[in-house]
C-alpha positions as CSV (number, residue, x, y, z in Angstrom):
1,X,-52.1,-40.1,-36.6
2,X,-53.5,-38.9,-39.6
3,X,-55.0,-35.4,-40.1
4,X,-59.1,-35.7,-40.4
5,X,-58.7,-34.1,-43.5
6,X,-56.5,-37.1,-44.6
7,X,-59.5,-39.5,-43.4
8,X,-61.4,-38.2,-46.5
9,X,-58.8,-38.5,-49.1
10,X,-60.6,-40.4,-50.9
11,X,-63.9,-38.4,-50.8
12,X,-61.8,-35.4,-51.4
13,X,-60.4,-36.5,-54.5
14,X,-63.7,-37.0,-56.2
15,X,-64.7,-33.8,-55.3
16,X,-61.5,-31.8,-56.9
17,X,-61.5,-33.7,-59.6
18,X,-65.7,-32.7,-60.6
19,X,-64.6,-29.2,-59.2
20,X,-61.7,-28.7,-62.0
21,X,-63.7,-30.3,-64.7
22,X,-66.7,-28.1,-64.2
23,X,-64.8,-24.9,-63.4
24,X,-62.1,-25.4,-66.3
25,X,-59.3,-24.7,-63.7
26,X,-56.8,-26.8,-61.2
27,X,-57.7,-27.8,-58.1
28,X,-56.0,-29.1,-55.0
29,X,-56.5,-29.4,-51.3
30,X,-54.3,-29.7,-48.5
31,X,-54.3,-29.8,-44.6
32,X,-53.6,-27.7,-42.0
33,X,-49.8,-29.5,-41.7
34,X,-50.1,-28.7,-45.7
35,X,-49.7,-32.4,-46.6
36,X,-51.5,-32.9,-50.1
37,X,-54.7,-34.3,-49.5
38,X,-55.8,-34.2,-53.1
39,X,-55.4,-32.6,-56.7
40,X,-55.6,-32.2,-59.9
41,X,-52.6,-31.7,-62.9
42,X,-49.3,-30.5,-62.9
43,X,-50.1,-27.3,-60.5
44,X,-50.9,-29.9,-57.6
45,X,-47.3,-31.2,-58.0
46,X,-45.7,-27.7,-58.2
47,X,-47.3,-26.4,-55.3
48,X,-46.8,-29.8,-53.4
49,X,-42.9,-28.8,-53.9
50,X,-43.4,-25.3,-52.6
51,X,-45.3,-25.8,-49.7
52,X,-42.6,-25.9,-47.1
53,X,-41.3,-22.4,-48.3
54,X,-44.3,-20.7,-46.7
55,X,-46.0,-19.2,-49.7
56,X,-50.4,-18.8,-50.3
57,X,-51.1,-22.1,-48.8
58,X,-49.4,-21.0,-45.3
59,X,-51.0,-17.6,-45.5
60,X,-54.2,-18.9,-45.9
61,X,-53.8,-21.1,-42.6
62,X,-52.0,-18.8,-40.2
63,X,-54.2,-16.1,-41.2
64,X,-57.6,-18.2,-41.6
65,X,-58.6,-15.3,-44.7
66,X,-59.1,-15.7,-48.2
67,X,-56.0,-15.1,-50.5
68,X,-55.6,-14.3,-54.0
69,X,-52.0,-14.2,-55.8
70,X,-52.3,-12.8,-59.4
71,X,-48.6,-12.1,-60.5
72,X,-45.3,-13.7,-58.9
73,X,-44.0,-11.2,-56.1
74,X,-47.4,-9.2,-55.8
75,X,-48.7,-11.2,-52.5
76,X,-47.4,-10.4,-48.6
77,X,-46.8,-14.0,-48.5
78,X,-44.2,-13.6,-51.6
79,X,-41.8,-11.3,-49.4
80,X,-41.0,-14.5,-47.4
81,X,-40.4,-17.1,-49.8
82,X,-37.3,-18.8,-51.2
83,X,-39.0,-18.8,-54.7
84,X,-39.0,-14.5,-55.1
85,X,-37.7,-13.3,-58.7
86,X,-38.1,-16.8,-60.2
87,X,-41.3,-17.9,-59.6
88,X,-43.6,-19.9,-62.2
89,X,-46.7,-19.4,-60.2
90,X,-49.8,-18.6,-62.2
91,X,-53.0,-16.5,-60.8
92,X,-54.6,-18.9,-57.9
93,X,-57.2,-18.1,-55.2
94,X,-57.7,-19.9,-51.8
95,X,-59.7,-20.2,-48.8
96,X,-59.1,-21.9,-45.1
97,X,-61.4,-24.8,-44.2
98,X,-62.0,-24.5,-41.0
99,X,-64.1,-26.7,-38.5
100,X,-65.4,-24.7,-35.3
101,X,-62.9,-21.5,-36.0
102,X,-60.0,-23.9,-36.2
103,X,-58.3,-24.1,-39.2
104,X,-58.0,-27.9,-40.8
105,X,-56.7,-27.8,-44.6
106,X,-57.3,-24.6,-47.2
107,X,-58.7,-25.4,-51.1
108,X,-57.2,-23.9,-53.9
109,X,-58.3,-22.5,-57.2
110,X,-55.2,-22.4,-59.5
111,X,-54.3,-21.3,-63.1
112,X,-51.8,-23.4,-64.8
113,X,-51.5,-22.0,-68.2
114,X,-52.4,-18.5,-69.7
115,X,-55.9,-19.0,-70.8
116,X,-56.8,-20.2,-67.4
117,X,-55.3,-17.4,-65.9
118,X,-57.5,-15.4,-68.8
119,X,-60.8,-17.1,-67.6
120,X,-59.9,-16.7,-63.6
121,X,-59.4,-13.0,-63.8
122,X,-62.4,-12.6,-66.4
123,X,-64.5,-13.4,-64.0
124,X,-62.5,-13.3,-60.6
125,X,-65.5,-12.3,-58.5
126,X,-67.7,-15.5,-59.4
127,X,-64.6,-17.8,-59.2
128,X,-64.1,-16.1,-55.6
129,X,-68.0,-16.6,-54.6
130,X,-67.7,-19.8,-55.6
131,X,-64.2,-20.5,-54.0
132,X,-65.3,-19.8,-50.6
133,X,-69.1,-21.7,-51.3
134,X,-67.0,-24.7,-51.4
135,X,-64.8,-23.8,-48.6
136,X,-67.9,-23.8,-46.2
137,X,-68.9,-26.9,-48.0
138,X,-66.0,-28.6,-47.4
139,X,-66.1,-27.1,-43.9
140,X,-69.6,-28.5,-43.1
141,X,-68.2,-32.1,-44.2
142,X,-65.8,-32.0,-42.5
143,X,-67.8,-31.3,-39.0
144,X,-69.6,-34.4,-40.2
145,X,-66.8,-36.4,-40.6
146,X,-65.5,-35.7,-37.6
147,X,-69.0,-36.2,-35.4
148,X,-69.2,-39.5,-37.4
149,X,-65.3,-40.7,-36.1
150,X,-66.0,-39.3,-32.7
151,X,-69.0,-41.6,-32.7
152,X,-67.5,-44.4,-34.4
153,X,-65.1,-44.1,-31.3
154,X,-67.3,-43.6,-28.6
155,X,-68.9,-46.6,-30.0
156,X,-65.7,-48.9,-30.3
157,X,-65.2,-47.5,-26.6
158,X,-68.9,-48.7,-25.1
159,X,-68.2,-52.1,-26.6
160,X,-64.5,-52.2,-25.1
161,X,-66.3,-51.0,-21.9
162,X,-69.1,-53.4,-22.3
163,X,-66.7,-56.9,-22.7
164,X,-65.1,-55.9,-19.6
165,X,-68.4,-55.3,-17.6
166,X,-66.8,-56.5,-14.0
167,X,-63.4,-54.9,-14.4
168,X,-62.6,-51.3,-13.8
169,X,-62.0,-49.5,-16.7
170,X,-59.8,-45.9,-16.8
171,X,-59.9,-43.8,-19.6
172,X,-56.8,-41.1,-20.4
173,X,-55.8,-39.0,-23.3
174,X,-52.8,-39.4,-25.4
175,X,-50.7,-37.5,-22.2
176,X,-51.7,-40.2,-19.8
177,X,-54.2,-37.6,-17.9
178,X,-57.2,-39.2,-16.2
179,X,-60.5,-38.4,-18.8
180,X,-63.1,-41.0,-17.5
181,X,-63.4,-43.7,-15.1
182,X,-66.2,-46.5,-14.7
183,X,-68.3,-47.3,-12.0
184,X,-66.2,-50.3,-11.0
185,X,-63.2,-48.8,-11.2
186,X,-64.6,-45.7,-8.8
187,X,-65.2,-48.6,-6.4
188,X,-62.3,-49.9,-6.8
189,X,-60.0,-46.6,-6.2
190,X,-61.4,-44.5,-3.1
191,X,-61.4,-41.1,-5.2
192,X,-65.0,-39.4,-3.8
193,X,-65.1,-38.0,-7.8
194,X,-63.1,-37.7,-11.1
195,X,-60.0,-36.2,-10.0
196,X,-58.2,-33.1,-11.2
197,X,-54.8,-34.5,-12.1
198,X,-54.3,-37.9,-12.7
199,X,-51.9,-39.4,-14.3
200,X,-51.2,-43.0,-15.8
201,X,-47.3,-44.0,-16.1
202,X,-46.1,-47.4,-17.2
203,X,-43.6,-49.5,-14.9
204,X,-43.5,-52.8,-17.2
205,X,-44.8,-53.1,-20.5
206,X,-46.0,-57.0,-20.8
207,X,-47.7,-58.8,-24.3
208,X,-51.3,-59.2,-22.7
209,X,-50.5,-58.0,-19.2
210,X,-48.9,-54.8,-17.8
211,X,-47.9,-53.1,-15.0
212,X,-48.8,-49.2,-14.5
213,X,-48.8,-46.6,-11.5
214,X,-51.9,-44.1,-11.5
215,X,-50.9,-41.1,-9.5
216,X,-54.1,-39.7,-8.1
217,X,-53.8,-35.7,-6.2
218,X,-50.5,-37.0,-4.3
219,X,-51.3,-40.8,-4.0
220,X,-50.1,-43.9,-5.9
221,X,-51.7,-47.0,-6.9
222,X,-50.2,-50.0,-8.6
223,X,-52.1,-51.0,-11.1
224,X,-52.0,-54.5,-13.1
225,X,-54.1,-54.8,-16.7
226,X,-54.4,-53.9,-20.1
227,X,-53.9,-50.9,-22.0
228,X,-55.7,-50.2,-25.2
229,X,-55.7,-47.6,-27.5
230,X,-58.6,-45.9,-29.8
231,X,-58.5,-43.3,-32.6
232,X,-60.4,-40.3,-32.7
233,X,-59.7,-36.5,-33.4
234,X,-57.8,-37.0,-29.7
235,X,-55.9,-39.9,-29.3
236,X,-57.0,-41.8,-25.6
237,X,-55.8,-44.8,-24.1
238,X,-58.4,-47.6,-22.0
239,X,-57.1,-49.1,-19.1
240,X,-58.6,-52.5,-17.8
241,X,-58.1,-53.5,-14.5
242,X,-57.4,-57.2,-14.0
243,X,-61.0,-58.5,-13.5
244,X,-61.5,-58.4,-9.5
245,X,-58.3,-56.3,-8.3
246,X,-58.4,-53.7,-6.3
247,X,-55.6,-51.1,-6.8
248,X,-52.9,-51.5,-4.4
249,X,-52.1,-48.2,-2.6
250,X,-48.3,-47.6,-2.6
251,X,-46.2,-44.5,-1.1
252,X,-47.3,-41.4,0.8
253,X,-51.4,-41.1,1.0
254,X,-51.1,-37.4,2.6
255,X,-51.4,-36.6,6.2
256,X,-55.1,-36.2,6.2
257,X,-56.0,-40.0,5.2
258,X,-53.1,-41.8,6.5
259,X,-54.5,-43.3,9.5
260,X,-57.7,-45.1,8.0
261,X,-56.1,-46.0,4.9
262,X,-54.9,-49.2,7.5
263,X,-57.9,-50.1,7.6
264,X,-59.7,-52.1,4.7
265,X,-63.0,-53.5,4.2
266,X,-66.2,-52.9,2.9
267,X,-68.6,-53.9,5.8
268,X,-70.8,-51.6,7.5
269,X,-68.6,-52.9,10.1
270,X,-65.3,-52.0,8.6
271,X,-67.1,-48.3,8.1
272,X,-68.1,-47.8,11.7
273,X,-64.5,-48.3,12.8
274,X,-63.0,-45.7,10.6
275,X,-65.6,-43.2,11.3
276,X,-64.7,-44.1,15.2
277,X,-61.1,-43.3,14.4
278,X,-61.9,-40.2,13.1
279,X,-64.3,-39.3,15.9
280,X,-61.4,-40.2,18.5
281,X,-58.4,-39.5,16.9
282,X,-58.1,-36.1,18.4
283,X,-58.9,-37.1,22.2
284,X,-56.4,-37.5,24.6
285,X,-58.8,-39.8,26.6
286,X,-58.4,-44.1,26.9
287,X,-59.8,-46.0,23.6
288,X,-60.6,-50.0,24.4
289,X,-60.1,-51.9,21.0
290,X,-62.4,-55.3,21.5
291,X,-61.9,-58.0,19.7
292,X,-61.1,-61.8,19.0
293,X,-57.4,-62.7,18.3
294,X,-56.1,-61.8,14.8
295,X,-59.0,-58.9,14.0
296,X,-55.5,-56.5,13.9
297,X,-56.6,-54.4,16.4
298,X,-52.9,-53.5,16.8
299,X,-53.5,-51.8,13.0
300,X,-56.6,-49.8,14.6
301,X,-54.0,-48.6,17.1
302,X,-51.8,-47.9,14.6
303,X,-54.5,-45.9,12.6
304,X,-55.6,-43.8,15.6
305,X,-52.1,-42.8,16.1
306,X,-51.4,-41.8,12.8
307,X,-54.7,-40.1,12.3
308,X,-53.9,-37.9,15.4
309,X,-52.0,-34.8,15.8
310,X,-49.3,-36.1,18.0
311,X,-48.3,-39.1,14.6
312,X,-45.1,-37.6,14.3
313,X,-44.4,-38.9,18.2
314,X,-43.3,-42.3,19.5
315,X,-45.7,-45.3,19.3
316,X,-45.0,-47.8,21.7
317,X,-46.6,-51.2,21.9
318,X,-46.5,-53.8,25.0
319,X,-48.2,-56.9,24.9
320,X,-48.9,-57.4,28.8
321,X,-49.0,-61.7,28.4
322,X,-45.5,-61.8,26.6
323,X,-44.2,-61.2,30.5
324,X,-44.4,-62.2,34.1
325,X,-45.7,-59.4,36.6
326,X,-43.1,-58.3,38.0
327,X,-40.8,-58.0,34.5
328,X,-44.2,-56.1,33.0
329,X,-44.0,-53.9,35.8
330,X,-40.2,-52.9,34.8
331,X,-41.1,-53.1,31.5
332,X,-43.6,-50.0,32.2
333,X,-42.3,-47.8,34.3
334,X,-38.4,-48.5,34.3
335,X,-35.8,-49.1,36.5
336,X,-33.5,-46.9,39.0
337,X,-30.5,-48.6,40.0
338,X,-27.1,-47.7,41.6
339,X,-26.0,-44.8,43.8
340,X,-25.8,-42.6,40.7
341,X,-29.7,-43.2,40.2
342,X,-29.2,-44.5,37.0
343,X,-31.1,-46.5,35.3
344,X,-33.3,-47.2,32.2
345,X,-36.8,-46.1,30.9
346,X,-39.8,-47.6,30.7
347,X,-42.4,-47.9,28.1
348,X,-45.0,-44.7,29.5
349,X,-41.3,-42.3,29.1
350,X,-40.6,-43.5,25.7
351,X,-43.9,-42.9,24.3
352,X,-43.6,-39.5,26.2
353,X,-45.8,-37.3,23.8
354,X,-46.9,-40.3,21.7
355,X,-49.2,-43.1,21.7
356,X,-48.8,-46.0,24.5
357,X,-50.2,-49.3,23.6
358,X,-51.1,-52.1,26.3
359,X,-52.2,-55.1,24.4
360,X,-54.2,-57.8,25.6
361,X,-54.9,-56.2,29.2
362,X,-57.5,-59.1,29.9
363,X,-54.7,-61.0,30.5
364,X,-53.6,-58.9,33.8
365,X,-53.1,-59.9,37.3
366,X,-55.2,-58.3,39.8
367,X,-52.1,-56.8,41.5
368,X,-50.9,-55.7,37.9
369,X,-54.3,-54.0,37.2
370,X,-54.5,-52.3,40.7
371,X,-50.9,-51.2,39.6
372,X,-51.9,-49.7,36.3
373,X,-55.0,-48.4,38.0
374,X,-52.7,-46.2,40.1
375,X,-50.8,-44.6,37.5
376,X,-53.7,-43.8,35.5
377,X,-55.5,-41.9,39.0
378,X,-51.8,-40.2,40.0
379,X,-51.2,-39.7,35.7
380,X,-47.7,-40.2,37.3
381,X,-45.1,-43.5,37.4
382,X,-42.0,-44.0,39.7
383,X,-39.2,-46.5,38.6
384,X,-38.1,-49.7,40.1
385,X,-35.7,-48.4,43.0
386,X,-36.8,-44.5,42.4
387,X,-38.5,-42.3,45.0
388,X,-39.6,-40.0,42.9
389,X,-42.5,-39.9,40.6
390,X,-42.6,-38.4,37.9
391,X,-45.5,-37.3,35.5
392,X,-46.7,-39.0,32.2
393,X,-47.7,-37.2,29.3
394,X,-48.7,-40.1,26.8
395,X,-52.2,-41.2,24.5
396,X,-53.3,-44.2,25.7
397,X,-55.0,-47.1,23.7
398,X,-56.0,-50.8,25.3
399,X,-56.9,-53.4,23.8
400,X,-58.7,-56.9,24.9
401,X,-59.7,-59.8,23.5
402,X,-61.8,-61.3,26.4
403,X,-65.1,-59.9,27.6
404,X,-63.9,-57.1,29.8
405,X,-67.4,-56.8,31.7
406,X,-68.2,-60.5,32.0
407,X,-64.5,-60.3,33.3
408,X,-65.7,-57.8,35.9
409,X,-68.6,-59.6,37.2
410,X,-66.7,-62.8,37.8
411,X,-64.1,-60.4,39.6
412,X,-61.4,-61.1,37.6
413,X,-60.7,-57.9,36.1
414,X,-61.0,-54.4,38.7
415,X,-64.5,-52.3,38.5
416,X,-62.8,-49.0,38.9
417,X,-60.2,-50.3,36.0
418,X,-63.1,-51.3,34.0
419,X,-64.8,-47.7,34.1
420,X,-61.2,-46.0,33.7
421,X,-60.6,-47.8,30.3
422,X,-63.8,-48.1,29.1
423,X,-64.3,-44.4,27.6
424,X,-64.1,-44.7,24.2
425,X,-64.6,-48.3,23.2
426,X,-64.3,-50.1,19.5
427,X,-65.3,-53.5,18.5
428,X,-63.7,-55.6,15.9
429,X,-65.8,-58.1,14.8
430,X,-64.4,-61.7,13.8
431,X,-64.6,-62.0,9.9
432,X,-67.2,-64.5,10.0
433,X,-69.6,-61.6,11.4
434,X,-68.3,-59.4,8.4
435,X,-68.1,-61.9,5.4
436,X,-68.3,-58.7,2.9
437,X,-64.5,-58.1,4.3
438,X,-63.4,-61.4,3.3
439,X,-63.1,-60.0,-0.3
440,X,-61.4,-56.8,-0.1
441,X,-59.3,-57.9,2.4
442,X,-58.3,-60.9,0.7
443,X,-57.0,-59.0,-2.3
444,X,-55.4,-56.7,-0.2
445,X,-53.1,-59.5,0.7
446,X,-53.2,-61.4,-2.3
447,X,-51.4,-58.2,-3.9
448,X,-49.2,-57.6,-1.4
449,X,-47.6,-61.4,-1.5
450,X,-47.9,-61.0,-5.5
451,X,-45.5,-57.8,-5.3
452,X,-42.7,-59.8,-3.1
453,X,-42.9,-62.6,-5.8
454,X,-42.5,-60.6,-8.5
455,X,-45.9,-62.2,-9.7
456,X,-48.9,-60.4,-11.9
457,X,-52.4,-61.5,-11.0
458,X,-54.6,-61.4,-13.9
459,X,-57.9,-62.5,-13.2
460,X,-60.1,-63.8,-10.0
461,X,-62.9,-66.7,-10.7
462,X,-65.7,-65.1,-8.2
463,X,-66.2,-68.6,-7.4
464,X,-63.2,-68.3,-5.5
465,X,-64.5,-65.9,-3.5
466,X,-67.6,-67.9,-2.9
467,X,-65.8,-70.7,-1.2
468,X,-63.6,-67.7,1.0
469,X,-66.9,-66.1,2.4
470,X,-68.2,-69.4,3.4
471,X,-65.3,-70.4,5.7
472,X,-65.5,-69.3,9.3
473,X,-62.2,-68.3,9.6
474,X,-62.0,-68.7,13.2
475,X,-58.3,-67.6,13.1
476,X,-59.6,-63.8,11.3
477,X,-57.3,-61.5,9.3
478,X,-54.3,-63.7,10.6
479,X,-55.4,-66.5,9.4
480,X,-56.4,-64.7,6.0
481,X,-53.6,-63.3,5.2
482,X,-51.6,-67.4,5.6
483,X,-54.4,-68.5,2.9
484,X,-53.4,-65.3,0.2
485,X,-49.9,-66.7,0.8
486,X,-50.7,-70.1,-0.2
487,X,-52.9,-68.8,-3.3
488,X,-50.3,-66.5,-4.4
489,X,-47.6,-69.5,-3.9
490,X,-50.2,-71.9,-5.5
491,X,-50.9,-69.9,-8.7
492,X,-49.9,-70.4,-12.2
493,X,-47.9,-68.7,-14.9
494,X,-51.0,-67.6,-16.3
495,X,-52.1,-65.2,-13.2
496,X,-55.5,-66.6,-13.2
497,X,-57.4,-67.4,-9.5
498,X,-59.5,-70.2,-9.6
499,X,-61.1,-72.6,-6.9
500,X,-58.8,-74.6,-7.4
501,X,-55.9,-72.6,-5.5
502,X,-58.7,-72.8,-2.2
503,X,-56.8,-74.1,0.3
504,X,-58.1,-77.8,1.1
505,X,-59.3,-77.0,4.6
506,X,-61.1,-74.3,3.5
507,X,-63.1,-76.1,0.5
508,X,-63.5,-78.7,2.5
509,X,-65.3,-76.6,4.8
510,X,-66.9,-74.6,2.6
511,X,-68.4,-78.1,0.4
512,X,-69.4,-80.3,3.6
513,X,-69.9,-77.7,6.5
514,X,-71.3,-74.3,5.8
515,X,-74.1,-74.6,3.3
516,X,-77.0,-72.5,4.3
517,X,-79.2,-74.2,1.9
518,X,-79.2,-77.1,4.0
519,X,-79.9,-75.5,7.0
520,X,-83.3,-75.1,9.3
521,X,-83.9,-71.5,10.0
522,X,-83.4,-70.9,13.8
523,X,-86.4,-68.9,14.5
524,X,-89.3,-68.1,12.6
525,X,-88.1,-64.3,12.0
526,X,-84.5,-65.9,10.8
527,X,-86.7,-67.9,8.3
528,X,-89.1,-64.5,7.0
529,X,-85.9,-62.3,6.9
530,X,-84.6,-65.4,4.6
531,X,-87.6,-65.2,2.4
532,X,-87.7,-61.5,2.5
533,X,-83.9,-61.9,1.1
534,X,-84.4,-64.1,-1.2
535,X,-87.1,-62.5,-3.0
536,X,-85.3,-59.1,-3.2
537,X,-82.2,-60.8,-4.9
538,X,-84.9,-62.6,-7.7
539,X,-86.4,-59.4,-8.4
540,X,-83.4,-57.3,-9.1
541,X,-81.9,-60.3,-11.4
542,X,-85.1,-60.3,-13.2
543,X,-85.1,-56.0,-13.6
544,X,-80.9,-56.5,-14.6
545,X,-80.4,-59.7,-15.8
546,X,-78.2,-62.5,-15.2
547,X,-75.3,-61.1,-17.3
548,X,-71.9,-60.1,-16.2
549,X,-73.2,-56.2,-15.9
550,X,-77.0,-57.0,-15.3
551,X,-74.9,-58.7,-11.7
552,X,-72.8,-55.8,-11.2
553,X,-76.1,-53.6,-11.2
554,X,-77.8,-55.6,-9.2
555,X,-75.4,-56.1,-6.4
556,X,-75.0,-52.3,-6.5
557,X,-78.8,-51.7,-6.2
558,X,-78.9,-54.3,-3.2
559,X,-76.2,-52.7,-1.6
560,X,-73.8,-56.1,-1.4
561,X,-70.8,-56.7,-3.0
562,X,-70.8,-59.2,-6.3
563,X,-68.9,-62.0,-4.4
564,X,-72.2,-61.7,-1.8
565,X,-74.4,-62.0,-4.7
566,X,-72.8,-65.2,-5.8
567,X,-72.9,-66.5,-2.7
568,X,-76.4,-65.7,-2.0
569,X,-77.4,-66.7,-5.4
570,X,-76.2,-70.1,-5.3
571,X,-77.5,-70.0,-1.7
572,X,-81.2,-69.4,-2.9
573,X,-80.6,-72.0,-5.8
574,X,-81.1,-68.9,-7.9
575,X,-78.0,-69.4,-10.7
C-alpha cells in the first residue's frame, strides 16, 4: 500500500517545484519509508542514492527535529554513514512532516552548487523559518488528505454495506481482527456485543464464493460469503454473509452455553424453553418434556444434561414403547442370575450420577407405571432375581407426547404418577404454533446437509421461506430436517435457494391449502386482532419503505422476522 504521502505525489510535485523556483534552492520530499515523493535537480537524485545509508533524511524521522548539515562530516548523523571522508553533500536543512505527532515524510532545503550554499547560509535563519512554515503546511495537508481518504472509505464502505442490506456484513482490519459488525450480522451470530478478540481465517478461497471460520472468545462459526477489501490509512477487509445464512456453530462453545446452544429458534416459544433449561438445569427434581412427535424433545434432554453440573456423567436414554413390559422392566433395573448372583445392569445403574431419560412414558402399562412409581417413592431398584435393593442416585427427565392429565382422568395413566413427574414441566410446541422457527431452524439443517455434500449455499429467495412457514408441518423438526435434505440435494451449482427446490407437497400445500387471505376470521376478536395487524405492518412500510433495508427495519421494529413480514405482507395484499 502506498504511503499517504505517496497519494499526493502529484500535488507534492507542484509544490517543490514553485518552492525551488521562488527560494533559488533544491527541493525534495520524501516519506517516512524515505521513498522519493518528489524533487527538484540533480540533488534529488543524489540524495535518492544515499538514503538507505542513514544520513539527514533518517535523522530527521527517527528524531522528529529539525536538522541542518553545513559541511560533510560536521552532522551526528555523518558518524554513521558509509559516505564519511568522501562526501559531495552541500549545506541542506530539513524538517519532519508529521501528522498527529507521527512522523509521515521530512522536506528538504538543499544547496547544490556554491552560490546556493552562499545564499542558504547568508541568510540561514529565514531559510530555516521558512523551512519549518512549510513543514506545518505540508503537515496540515496532509491531515486533510488523509480525513478526505478516510471518508472516501467510509463512504465506499456505506455503499458496500448499503447493496448488501439483508446480508450480514463483518468488518476486520488487515490482521483479520473483528472491527465492526452490522445489525444483521449481530442477529445472525449470538455475540450479546462486539467482541474482544475475533478473528476471521480463510478455509477455501473460491472466485465469487468463499469459505471462512470466525473464531469468536473460544467459539467457531463457519462462515460462507464474500470478502472484500477497501483502502484507507488501515487496510480492512468486508465480509458478506451469504444473503439469509446463519453462521453455523462448529467445535467447543464453552461449558457455560453448551446446553442451549441445542436448541434453535427464534420464537418466543423457542426462548421460554431455554430460559426453562437454565431455571432447571441445576435441580435434581423430575422435568416432564411435552410435546408432539418430532419437536426433539430428546435434544431438550440433551441440553438440560449438558447445561447441568453433573454433564460430564452418563446420559442414558430408554424409549419405554420400543419394548414389551416385562423386557422394559429388565431393561430398567437389571438382571441377577445364577448362584454367583451375577448378572447385568440396568439403565437407573448406568446412569448412576448422570441423567436417566424415559421417553414416551404415555405409552406405559398401568402395572409398568405402578412399577416406576415404586422406585421413584423407595429412590431404590432391585434386579430381576435379586433380593436386595439397592439405592439410585440418578437426574431424571420424562418425556410425553400424549396429554398426561387428560390421560389421568380417563384412568389411563396413575394420579400419584401424574403428580410425581409433573414438577418441573416444558412444552414443545409443534412448528405450526411457532412458524418464526421454521426459518432458523431450516437453515440450521440446510447447512448442516450442505457441509456433508461438500456444497456452498449462496443465497436464499425469502420466497422460499414463505412457502416453508405456510406448511403445517404436521411431522415437526423431523419432518423439517427430510425437506432441507431434499433442498440441499435439489440445488444447483450455483448455490442459490429458490421456490423452486420447495418440495412439491409442501407448495402444493402452501398454493391450494393455507392461504389466510382466503379465509373467514373465526371470531370477531380473530378478525380485529387481524385488522389491528395489518395496519401496524402498513404503517411501518410506509415510515421504512418497501426496500430491501426499509423491510429489514421494519420487521425489526415489529418485532418479526423478515421471512414473517413476507408472509404477512403478501398475506394483507400489501407487496
Amino acid at each position: 500500500m502506498n504511503s499517504i504521502l505517496m497519494d499526493m505525489q502529484p500535488w507534492a510535485a507542484a509544490y517543490v517545484d514553485v518552492l525551488s523556483k521562488i527560494l533559488k534552492v533544491e527541493v525534495f520530499i520524501a516519506d517516512e519509508d524515505l521513498q522519493q515523493v518528489a524533487g527538484t535537480g540533480r540533488g534529488f537524485r543524489k540524495e535518492a542514492r544515499r538514503r538507505q545509508n542513514g544520513g539527514l533524511l533518517s535523522c530527521a524521522i527517527e528524531s522528529g527535529q529539525v536538522q541542518v548539515f553545513q559541511d560533510p562530516g560536521d552532522g551526528p548523523a555523518c558518524k554513521s554513514c558509509s559516505q564519511t571522508g568522501h562526501c559531495q553533500a552541500n549545506d541542506q536543512m530539513s524538517a519532519p512532516i508529521a501528522v498527529n505527532g507521527q512522523v509521515k515524510g521530512v522536506l528538504v532545503f538543499m544547496a547544490s552548487n556554491q552560490t546556493e550554499k552562499d545564499r542558504m547560509l547568508k541568510k540561514r535563519d529565514l531559510y530555516l523559518d521558512f523551512l519549518v512554515q512549510c513543514a506545518d503546511f505540508l503537515s496540515l495537508k496532509l491531515q486533510e488528505h488523509r480525513v478526505k481518504r478516510r471518508e472516501y472509505a467510509h463512504i465506499e464502505l456505506i455503499k458496500l454495506i448499503l447493496d448488501y442490506g439483508e446480508a450480514g456484513v463483518l468488518v476486520f482490519d488487515s490482521q483479520g481482527q473483528l472491527i465492526q459488525m452490522n445489525r444483521v450480522s449481530s442477529q445472525l451470530i449470538p455475540v450479546e456485543a462486539l467482541p474482544a478478540q475475533a478473528k476471521l481465517t480463510v478455509v477455501e478461497q473460491g472466485n465469487e464464493v468463499s469459505r471462512f471460520l470466525l473464531a469468536v472468545e473460544g467459539r467457531k462459526y463457519r462462515l460462507t460469503g464474500k470478502l472484500r477489501r477497501v483502502s484507507s490509512d488501515e487496510d480492512f477487509h468486508i465480509f458478506i454473509f451469504s444473503n439469509g445464512m446463519k453462521a453455523e456453530p462448529e467445535g467447543d462453545f464453552g461449558q457455560e452455553n453448551r446446553g442451549i446452544q441445542r436448541i434453535w429458534g427464534d420464537s418466543q416459544a423457542s426462548i421460554k424453553i431455554r430460559r426453562k433449561i437454565l431455571e432447571y438445569a441445576g435441580s435434581k427434581a423430575i422435568v416432564l418434556l411435552t410435546g408432539n412427535p418430532g419437536t426433539e424433545k430428546k435434544e431438550v434432554a440433551l441440553a438440560l444434561h449438558e447445561q447441568g453440573q453433573d454433564s460430564a456423567r452418563p446420559f442414558i436414554a430408554v424409549n419405554c414403547r420400543a419394548f414389551s413390559e416385562e423386557v422394559l422392566e429388565k431393561e430398567l433395573v437389571g438382571v441377577t442370575m445364577g448362584a454367583a448372583k451375577k448378572g447385568r445392569q440396568g439403565k437407573f445403574e448406568q446412569a448412576a450420577g448422570g441423567t436417566l431419560l424415559l421417553e414416551e412414558i404415555d405409552g406405559l402399562s398401568l402395572s409398568m407405571q405402578a412399577k416406576l412409581l415404586r422406585i421413584l417413592e423407595d429412590g431404590a431398584i432391585t434386579r430381576i432375581g435379586g433380593a436386595k435393593p439397592s439405592k439410585i442416585h440418578v437426574r431424571m427427565i420424562v418425556t410425553a407426547a400424549n396429554d398426561l392429565k387428560a390421560m389421568m382422568e380417563k384412568g389411563e395413566f396413575l394420579e400419584t404418577l401424574f403428580y410425581r413427574v409433573f414438577i418441573l414441566p416444558i412444552h414443545i410446541p409443534p412448528l405450526c404454533e411457532r412458524r418464526d422457527d421454521i426459518c432458523s431452524i431450516g437453515k440450521r439443517f440446510l447447512i448442516q446437509e450442505a457441509k456433508k455434500t461438500g456444497k456452498a449455499i449462496v443465497d436464499i429467495d425469502p420466497a422460499f421461506w414463505d412457502d416453508m412457514e405456510q406448511y403445517s408441518w404436521p411431522g415437526n423438526v423431523w419432518q423439517l430436517k427430510g425437506a432441507m435434505e431434499y433442498v440441499i440435494n435439489a440445488m444447483g451449482s450455483d448455490g442459490i435457494i429458490g421456490t423452486e427446490h420447495v418440495p412439491d407437497n409442501i407448495r402444493a400445500y402452501s398454493r391450494n391449502v393455507c392461504r389466510p387471505s382466503e379465509r373467514e376470521p373465526e371470531t370477531v376478536q380473530e378478525f380485529n386482532l387481524k385488522r389491528l395487524e395489518e395496519a401496524a405492518i402498513k404503517k411501518a412500510l410506509e415510515l421504512f419503505g418497501t426496500d430491501s433495508a426499509g423491510k429489514q427495519m421494519a420487521a425489526d421494529k415489529l418485532g418479526i422476522g423478515i421471512a414473517t413480514l413476507y408472509r404477512k405482507m403478501k398475506q394483507y395484499h400489501l407487496q
